[in-house]
PyMOL Python script that loads the backbone (N, CA, C, O; Angstrom):
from pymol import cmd

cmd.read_pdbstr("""\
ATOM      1  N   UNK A   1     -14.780  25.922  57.273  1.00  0.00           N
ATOM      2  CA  UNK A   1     -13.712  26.598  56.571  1.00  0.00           C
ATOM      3  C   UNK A   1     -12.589  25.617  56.230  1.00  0.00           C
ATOM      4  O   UNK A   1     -11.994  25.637  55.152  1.00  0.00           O
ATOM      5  N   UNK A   2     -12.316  24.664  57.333  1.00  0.00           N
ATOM      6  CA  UNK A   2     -11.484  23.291  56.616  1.00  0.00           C
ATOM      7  C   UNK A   2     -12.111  22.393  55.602  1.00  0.00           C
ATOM      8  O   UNK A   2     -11.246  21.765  54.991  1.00  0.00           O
ATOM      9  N   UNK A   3     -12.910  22.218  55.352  1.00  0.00           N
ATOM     10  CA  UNK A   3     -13.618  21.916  54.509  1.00  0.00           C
ATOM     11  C   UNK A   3     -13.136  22.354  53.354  1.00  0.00           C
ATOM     12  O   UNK A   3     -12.294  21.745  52.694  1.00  0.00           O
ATOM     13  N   UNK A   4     -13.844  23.861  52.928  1.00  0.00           N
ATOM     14  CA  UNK A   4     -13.648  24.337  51.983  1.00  0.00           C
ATOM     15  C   UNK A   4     -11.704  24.602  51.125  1.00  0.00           C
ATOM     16  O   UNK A   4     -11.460  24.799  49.935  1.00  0.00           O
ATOM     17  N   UNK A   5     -11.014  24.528  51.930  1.00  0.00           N
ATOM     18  CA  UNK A   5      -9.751  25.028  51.989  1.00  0.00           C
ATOM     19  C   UNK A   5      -9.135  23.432  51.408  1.00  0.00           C
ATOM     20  O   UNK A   5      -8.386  23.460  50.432  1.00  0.00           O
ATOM     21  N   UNK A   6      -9.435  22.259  51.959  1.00  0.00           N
ATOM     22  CA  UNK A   6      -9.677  20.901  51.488  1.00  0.00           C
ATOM     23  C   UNK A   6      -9.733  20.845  50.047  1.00  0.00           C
ATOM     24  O   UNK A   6      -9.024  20.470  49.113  1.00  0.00           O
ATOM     25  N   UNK A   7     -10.854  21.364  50.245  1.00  0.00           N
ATOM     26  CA  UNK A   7     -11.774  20.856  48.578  1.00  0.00           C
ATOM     27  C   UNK A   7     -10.994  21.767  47.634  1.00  0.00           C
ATOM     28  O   UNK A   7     -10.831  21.338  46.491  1.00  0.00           O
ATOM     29  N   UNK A   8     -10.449  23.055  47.970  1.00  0.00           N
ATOM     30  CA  UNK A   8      -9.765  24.225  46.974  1.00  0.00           C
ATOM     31  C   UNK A   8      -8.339  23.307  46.317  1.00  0.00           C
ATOM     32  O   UNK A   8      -8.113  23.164  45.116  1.00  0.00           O
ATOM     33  N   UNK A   9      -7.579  22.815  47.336  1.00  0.00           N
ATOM     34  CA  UNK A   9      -6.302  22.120  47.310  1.00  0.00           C
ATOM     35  C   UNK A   9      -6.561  20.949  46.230  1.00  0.00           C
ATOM     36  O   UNK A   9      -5.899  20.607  45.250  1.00  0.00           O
ATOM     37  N   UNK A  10      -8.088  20.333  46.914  1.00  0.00           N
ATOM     38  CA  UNK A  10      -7.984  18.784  46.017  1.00  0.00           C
ATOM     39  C   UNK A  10      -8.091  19.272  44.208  1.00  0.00           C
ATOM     40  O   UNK A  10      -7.637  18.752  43.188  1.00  0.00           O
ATOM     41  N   UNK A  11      -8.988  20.614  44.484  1.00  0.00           N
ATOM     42  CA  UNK A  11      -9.777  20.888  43.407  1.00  0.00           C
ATOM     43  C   UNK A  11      -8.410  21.345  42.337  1.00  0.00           C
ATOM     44  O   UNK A  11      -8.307  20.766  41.255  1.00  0.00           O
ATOM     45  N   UNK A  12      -7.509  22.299  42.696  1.00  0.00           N
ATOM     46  CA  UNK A  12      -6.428  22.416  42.227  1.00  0.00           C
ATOM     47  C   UNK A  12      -5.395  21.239  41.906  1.00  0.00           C
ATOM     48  O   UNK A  12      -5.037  21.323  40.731  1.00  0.00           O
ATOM     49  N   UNK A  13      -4.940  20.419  42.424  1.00  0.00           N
ATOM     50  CA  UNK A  13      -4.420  19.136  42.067  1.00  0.00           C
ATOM     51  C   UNK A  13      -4.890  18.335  40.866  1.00  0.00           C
ATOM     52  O   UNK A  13      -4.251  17.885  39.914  1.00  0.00           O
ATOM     53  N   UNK A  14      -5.774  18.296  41.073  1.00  0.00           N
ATOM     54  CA  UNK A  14      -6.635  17.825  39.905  1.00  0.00           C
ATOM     55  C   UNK A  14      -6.717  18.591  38.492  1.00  0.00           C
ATOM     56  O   UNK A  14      -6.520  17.983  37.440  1.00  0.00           O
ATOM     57  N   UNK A  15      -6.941  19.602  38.521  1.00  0.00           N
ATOM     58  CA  UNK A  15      -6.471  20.664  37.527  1.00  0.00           C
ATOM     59  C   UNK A  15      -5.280  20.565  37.084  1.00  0.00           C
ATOM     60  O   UNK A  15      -5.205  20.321  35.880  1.00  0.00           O
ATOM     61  N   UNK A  16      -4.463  20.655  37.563  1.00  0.00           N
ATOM     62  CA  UNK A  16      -3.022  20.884  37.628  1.00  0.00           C
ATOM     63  C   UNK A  16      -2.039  19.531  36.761  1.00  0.00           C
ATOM     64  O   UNK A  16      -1.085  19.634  35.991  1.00  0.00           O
ATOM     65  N   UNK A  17      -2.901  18.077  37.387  1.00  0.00           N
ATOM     66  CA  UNK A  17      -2.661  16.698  37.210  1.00  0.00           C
ATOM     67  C   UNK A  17      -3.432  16.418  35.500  1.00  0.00           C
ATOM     68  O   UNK A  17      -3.017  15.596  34.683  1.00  0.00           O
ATOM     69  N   UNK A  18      -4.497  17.256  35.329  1.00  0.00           N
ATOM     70  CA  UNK A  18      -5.080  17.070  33.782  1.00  0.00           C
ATOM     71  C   UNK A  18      -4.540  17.819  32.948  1.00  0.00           C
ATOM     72  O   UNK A  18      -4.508  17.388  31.796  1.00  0.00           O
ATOM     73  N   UNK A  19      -3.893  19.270  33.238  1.00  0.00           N
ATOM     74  CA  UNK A  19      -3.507  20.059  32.115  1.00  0.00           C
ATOM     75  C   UNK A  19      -1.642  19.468  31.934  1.00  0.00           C
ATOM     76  O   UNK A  19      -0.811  19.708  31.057  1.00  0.00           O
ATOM     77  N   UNK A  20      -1.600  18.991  32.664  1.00  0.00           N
ATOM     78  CA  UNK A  20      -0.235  18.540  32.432  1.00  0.00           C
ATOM     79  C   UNK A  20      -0.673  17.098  31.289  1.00  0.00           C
ATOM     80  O   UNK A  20      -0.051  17.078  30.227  1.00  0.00           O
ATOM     81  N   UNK A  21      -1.459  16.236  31.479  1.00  0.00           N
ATOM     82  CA  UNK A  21      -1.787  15.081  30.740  1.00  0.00           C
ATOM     83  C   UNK A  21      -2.079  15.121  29.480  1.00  0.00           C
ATOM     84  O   UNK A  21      -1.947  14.288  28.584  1.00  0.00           O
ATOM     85  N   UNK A  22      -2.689  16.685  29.515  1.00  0.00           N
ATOM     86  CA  UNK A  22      -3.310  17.082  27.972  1.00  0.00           C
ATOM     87  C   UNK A  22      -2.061  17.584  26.888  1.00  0.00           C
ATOM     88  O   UNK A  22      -2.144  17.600  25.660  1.00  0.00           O
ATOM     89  N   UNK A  23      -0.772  18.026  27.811  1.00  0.00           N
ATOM     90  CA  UNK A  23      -0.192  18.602  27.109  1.00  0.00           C
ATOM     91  C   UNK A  23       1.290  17.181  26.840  1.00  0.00           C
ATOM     92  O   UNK A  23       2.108  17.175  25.920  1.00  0.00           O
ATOM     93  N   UNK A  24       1.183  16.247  27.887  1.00  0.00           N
ATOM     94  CA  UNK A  24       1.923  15.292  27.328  1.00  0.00           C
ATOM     95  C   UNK A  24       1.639  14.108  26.677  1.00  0.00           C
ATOM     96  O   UNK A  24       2.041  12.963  26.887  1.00  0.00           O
ATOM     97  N   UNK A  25       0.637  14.710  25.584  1.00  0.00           N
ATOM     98  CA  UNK A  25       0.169  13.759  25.163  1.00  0.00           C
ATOM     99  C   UNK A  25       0.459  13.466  23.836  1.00  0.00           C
ATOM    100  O   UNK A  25       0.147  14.269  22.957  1.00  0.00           O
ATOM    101  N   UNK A  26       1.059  12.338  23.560  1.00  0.00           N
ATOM    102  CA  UNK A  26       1.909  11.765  22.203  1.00  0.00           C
ATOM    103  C   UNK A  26       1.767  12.579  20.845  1.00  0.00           C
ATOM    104  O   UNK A  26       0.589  12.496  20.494  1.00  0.00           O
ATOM    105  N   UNK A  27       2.294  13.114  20.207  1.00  0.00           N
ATOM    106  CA  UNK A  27       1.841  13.658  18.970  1.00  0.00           C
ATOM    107  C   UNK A  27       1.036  12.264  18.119  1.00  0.00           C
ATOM    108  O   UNK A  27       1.441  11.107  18.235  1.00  0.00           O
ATOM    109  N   UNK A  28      -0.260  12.706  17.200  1.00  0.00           N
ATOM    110  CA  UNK A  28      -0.324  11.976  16.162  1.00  0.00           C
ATOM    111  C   UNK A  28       0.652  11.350  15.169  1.00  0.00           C
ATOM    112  O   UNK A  28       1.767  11.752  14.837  1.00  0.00           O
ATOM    113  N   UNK A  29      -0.152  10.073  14.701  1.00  0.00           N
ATOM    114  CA  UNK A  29       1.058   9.254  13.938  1.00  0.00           C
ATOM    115  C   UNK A  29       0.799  10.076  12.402  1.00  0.00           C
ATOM    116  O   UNK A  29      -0.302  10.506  12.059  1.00  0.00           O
ATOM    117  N   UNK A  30       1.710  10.156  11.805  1.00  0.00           N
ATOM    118  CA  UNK A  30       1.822  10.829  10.591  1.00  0.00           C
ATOM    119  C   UNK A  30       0.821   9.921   9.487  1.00  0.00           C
ATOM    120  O   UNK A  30       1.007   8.705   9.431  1.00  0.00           O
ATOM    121  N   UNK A  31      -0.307  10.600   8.563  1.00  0.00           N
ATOM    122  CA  UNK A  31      -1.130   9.801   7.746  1.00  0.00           C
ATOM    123  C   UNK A  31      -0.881   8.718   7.116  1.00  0.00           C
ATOM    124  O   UNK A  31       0.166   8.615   6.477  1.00  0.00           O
ATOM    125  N   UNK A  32      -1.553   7.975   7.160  1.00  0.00           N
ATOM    126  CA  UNK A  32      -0.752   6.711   5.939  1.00  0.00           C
ATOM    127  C   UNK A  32      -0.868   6.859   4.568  1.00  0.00           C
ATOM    128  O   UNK A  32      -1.984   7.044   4.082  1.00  0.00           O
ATOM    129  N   UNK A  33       0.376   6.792   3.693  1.00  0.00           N
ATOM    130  CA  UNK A  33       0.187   7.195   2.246  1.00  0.00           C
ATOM    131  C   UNK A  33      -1.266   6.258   1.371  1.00  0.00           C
ATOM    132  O   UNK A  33      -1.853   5.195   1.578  1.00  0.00           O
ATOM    133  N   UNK A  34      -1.354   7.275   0.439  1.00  0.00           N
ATOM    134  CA  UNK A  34      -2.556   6.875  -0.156  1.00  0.00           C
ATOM    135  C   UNK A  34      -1.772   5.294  -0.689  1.00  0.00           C
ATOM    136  O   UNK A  34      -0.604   5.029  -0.975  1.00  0.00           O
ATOM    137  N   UNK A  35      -2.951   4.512  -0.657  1.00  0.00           N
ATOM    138  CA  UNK A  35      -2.588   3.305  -1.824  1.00  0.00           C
ATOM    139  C   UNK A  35      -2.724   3.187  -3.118  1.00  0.00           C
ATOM    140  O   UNK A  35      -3.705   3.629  -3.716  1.00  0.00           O
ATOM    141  N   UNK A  36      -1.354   2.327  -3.909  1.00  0.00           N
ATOM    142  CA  UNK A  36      -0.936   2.971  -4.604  1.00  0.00           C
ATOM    143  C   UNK A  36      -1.944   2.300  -5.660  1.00  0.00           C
ATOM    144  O   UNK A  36      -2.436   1.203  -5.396  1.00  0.00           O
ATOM    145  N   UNK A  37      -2.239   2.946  -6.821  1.00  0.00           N
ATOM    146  CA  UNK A  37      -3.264   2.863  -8.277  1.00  0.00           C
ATOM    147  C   UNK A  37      -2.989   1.713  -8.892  1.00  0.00           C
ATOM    148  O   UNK A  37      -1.863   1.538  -9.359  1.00  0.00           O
ATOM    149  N   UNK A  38      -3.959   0.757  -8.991  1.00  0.00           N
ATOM    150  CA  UNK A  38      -3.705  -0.687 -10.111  1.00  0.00           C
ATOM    151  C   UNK A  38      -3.414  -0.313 -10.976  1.00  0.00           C
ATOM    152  O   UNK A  38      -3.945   0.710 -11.406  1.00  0.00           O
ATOM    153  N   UNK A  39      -2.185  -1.111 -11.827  1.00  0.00           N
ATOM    154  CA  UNK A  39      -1.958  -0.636 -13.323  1.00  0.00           C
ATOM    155  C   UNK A  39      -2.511  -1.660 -13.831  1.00  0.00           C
ATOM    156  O   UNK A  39      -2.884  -2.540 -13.056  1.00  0.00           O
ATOM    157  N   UNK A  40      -2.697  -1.810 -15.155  1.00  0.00           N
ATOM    158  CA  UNK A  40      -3.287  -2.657 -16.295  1.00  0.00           C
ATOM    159  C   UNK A  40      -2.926  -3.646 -16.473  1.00  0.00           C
ATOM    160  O   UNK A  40      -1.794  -3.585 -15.994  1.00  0.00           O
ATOM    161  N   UNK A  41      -3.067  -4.721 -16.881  1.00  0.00           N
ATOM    162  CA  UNK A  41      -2.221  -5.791 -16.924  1.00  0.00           C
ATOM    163  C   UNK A  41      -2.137  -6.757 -18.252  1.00  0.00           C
ATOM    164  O   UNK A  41      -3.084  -7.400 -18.704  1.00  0.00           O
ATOM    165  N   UNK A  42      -1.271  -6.733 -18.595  1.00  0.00           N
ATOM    166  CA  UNK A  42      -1.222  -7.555 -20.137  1.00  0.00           C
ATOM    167  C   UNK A  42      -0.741  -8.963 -20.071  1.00  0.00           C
ATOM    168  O   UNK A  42      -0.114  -9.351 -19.085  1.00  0.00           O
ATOM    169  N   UNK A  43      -0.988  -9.687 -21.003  1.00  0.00           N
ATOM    170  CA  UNK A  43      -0.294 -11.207 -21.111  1.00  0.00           C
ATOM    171  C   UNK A  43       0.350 -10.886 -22.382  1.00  0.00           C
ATOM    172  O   UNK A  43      -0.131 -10.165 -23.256  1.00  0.00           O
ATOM    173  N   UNK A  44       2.256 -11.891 -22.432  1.00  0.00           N
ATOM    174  CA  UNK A  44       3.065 -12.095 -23.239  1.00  0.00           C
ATOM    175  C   UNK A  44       2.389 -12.750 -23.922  1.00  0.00           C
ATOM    176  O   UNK A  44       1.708 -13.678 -23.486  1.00  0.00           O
ATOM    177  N   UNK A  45       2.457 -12.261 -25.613  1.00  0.00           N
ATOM    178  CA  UNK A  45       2.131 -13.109 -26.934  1.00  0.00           C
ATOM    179  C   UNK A  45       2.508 -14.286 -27.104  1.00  0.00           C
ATOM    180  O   UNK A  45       1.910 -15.047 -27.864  1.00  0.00           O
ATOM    181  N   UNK A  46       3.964 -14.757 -26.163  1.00  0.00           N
ATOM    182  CA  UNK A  46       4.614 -15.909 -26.868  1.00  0.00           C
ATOM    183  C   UNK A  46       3.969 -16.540 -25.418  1.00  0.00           C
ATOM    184  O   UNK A  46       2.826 -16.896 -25.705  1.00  0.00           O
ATOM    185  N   UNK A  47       4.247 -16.835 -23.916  1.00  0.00           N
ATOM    186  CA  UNK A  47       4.267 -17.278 -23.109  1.00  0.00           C
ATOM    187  C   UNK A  47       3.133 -17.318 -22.727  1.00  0.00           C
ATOM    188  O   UNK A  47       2.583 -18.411 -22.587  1.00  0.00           O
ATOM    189  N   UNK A  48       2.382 -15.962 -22.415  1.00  0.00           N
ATOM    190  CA  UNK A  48       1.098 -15.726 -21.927  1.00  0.00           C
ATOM    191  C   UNK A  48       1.256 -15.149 -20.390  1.00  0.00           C
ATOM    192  O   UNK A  48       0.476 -14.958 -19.457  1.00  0.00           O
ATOM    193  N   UNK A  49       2.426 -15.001 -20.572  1.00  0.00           N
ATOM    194  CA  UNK A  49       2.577 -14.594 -18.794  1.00  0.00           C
ATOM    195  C   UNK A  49       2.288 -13.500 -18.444  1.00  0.00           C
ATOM    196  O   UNK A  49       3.047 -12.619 -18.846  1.00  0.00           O
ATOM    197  N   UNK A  50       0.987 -13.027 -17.480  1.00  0.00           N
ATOM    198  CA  UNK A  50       0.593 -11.857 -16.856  1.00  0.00           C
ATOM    199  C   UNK A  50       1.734 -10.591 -16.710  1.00  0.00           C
ATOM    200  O   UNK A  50       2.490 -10.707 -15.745  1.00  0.00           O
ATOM    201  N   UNK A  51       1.898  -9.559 -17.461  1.00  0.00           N
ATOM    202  CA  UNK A  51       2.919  -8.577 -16.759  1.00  0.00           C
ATOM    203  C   UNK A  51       1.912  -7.321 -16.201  1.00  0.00           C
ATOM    204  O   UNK A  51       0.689  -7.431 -16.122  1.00  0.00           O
ATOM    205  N   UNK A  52       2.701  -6.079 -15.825  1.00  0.00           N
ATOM    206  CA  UNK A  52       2.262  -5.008 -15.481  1.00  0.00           C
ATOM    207  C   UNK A  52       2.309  -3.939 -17.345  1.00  0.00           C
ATOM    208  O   UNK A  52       3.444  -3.861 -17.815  1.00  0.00           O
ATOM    209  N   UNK A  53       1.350  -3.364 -18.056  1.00  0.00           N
ATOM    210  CA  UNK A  53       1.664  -2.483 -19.018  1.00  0.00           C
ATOM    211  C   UNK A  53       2.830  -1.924 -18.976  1.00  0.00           C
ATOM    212  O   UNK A  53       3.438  -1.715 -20.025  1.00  0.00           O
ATOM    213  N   UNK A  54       3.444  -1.521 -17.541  1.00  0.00           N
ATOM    214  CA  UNK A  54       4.307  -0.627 -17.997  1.00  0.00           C
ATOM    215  C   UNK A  54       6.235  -1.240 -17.898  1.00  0.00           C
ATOM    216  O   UNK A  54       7.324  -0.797 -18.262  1.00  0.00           O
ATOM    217  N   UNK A  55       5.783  -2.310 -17.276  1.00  0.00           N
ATOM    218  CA  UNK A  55       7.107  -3.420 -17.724  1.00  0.00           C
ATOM    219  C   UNK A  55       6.723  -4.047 -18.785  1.00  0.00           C
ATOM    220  O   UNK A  55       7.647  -4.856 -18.880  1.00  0.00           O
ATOM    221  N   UNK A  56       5.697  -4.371 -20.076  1.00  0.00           N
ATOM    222  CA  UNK A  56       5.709  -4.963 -21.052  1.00  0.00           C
ATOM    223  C   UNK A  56       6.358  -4.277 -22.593  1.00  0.00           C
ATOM    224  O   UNK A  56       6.121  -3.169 -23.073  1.00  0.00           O
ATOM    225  N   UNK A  57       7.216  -5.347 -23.115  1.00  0.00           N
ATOM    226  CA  UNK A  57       7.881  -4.357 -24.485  1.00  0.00           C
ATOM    227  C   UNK A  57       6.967  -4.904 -25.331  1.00  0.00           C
ATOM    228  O   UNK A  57       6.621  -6.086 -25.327  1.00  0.00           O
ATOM    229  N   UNK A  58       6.448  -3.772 -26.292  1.00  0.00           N
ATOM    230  CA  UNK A  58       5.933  -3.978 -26.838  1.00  0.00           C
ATOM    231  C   UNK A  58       6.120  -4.325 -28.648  1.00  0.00           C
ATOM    232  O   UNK A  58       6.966  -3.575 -29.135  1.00  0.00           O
ATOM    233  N   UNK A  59       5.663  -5.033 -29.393  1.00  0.00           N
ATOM    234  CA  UNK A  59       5.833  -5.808 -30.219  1.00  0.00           C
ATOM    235  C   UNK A  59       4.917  -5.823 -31.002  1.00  0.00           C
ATOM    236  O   UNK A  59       3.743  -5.599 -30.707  1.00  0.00           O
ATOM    237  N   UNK A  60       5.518  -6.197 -32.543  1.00  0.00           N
ATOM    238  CA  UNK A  60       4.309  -6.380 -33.817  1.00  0.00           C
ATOM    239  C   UNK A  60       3.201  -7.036 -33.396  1.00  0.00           C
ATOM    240  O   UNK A  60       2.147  -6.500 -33.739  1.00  0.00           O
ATOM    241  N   UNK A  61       3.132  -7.809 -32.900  1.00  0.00           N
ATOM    242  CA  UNK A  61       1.671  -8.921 -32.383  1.00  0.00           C
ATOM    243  C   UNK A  61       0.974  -8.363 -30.839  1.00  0.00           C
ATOM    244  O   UNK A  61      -0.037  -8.838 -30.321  1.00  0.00           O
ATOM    245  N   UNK A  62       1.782  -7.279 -30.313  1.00  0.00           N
ATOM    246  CA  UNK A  62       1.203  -7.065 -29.037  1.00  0.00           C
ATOM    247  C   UNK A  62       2.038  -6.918 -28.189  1.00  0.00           C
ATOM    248  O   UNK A  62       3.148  -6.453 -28.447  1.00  0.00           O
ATOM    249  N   UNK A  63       1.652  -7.300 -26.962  1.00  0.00           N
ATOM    250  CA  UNK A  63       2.627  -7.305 -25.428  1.00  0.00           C
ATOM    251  C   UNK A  63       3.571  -8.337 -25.616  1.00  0.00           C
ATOM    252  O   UNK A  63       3.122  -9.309 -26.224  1.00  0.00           O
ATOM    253  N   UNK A  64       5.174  -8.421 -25.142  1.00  0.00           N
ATOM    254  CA  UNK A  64       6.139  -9.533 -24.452  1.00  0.00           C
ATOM    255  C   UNK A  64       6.671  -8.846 -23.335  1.00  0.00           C
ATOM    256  O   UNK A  64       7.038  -7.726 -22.980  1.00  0.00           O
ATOM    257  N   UNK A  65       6.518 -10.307 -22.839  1.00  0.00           N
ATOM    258  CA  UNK A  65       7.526  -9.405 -21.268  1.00  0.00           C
ATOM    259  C   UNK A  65       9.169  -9.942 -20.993  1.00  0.00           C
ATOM    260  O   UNK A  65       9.787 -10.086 -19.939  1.00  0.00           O
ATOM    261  N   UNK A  66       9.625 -10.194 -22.615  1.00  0.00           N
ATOM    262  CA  UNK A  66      10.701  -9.631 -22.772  1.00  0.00           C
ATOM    263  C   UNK A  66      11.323  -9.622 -24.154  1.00  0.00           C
ATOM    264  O   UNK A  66      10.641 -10.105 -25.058  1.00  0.00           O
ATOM    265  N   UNK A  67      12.637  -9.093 -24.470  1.00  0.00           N
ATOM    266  CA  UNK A  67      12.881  -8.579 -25.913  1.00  0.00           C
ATOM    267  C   UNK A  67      13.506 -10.060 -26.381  1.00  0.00           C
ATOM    268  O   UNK A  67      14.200  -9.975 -27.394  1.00  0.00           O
ATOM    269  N   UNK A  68      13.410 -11.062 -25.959  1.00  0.00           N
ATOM    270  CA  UNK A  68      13.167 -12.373 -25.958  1.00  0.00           C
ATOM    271  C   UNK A  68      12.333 -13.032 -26.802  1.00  0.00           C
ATOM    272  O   UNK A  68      12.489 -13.793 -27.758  1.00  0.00           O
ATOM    273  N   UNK A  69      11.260 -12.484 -26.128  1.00  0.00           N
ATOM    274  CA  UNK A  69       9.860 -13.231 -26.547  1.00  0.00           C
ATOM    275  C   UNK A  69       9.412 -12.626 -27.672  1.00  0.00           C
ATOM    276  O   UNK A  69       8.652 -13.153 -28.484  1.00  0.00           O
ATOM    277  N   UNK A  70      10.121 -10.900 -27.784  1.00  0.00           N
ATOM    278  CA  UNK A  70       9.666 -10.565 -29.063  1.00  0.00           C
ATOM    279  C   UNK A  70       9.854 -10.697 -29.864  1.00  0.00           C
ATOM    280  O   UNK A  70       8.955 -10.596 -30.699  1.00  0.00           O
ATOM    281  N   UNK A  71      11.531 -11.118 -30.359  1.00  0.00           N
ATOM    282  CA  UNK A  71      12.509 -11.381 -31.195  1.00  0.00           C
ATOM    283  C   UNK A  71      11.518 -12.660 -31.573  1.00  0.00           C
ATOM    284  O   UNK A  71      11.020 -12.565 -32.695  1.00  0.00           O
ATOM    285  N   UNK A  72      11.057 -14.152 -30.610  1.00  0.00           N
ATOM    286  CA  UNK A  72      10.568 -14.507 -31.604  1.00  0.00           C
ATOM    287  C   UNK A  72       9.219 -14.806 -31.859  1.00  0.00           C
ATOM    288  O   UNK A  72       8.957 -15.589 -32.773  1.00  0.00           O
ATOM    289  N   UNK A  73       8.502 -14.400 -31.322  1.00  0.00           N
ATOM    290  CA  UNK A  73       7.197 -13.488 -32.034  1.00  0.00           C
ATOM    291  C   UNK A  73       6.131 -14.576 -31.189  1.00  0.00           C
ATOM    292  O   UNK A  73       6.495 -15.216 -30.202  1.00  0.00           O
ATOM    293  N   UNK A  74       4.778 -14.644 -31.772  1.00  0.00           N
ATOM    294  CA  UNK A  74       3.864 -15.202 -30.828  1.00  0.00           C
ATOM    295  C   UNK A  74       3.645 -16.704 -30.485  1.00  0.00           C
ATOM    296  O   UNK A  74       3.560 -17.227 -31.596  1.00  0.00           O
ATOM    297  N   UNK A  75       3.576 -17.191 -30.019  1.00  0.00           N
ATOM    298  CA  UNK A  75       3.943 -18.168 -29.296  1.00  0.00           C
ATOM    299  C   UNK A  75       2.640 -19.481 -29.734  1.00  0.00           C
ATOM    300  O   UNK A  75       1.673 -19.233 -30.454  1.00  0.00           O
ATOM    301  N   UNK A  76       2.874 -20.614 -29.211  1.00  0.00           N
ATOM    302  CA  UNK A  76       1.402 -21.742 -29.174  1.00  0.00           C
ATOM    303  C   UNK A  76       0.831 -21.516 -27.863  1.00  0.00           C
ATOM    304  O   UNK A  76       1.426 -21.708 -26.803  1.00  0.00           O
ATOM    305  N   UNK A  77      -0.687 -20.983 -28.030  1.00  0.00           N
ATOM    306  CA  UNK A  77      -1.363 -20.664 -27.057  1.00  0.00           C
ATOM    307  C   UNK A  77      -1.535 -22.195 -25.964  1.00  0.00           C
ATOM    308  O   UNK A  77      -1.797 -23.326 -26.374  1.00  0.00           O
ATOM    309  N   UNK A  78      -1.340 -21.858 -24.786  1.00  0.00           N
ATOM    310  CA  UNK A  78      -1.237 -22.755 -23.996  1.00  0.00           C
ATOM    311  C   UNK A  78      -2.132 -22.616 -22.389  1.00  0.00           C
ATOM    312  O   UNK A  78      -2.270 -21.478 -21.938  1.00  0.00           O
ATOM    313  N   UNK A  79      -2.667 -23.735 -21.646  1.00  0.00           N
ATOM    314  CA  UNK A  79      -3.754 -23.239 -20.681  1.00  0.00           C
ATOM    315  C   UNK A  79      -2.876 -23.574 -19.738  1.00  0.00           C
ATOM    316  O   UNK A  79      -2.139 -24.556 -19.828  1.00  0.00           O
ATOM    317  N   UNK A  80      -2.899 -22.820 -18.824  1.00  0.00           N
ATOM    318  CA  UNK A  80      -2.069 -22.835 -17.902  1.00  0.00           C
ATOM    319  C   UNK A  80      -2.402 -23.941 -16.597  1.00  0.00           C
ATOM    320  O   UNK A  80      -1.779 -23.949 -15.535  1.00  0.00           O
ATOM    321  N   UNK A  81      -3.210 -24.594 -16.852  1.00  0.00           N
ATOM    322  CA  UNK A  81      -3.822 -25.699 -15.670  1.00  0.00           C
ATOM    323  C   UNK A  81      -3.219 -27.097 -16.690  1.00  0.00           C
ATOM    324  O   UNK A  81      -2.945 -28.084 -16.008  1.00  0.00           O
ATOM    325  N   UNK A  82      -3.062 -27.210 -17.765  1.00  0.00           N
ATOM    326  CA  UNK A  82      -2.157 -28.130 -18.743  1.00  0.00           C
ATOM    327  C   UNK A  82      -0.850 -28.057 -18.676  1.00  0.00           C
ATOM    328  O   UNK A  82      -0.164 -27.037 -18.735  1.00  0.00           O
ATOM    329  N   UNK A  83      -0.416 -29.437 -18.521  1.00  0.00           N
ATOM    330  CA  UNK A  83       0.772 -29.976 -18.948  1.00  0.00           C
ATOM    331  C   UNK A  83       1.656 -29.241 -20.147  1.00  0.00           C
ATOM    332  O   UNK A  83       1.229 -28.786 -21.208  1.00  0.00           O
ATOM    333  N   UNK A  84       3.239 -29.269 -19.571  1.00  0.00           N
ATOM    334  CA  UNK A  84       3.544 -28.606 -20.639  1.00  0.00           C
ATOM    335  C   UNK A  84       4.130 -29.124 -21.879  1.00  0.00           C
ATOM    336  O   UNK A  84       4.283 -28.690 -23.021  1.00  0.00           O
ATOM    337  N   UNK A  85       4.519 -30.661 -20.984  1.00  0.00           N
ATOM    338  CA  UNK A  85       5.462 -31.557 -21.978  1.00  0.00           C
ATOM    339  C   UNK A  85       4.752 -31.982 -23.000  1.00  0.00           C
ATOM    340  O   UNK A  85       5.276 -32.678 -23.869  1.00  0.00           O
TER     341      UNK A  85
END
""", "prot")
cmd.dss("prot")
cmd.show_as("cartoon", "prot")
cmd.util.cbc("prot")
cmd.orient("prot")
């Protein structure tokens, strides 16, 4: 009967020690936002410089990525691994 009266006590502790663990247990971290959508990407007429479509002004000859480059219009095509002088 000590035995059993033992094992009731341990058996309860134990119970007692897990439902408390289950319930302090950290909330989840909030989802991570989706990642965000590639936009398109254009090169300036005069420069050639990579922009995003939706920062490029656009112009009689095409894309500039600025009202700069559009004013004066398309440029001498140039490779970008070349010298500029």
């Amino acid at each position: 009967m000590k035995y059993l009266l033992v094992l009731m006590v341990v058996l309860a502790g134990v119970w007692i020690w897990r439902s408390r663990r289950v319930t302090q247990r950290p909330p989840a971290p909030p989802p991570r936002p989706a990642a965000p959508t590639p936009s398109a990407m254009v090169a300036c007429r005069h420069c050639g410089l990579h922009l995003p479509a939706s920062d490029a002004v656009d112009g009689p000859g095409g894309p500039y990525c600025s009202a700069e480059h559009q004013r004066l219009g398309p440029g001498k095509s140039r490779s970008p691994t070349r010298d500029a002088g």
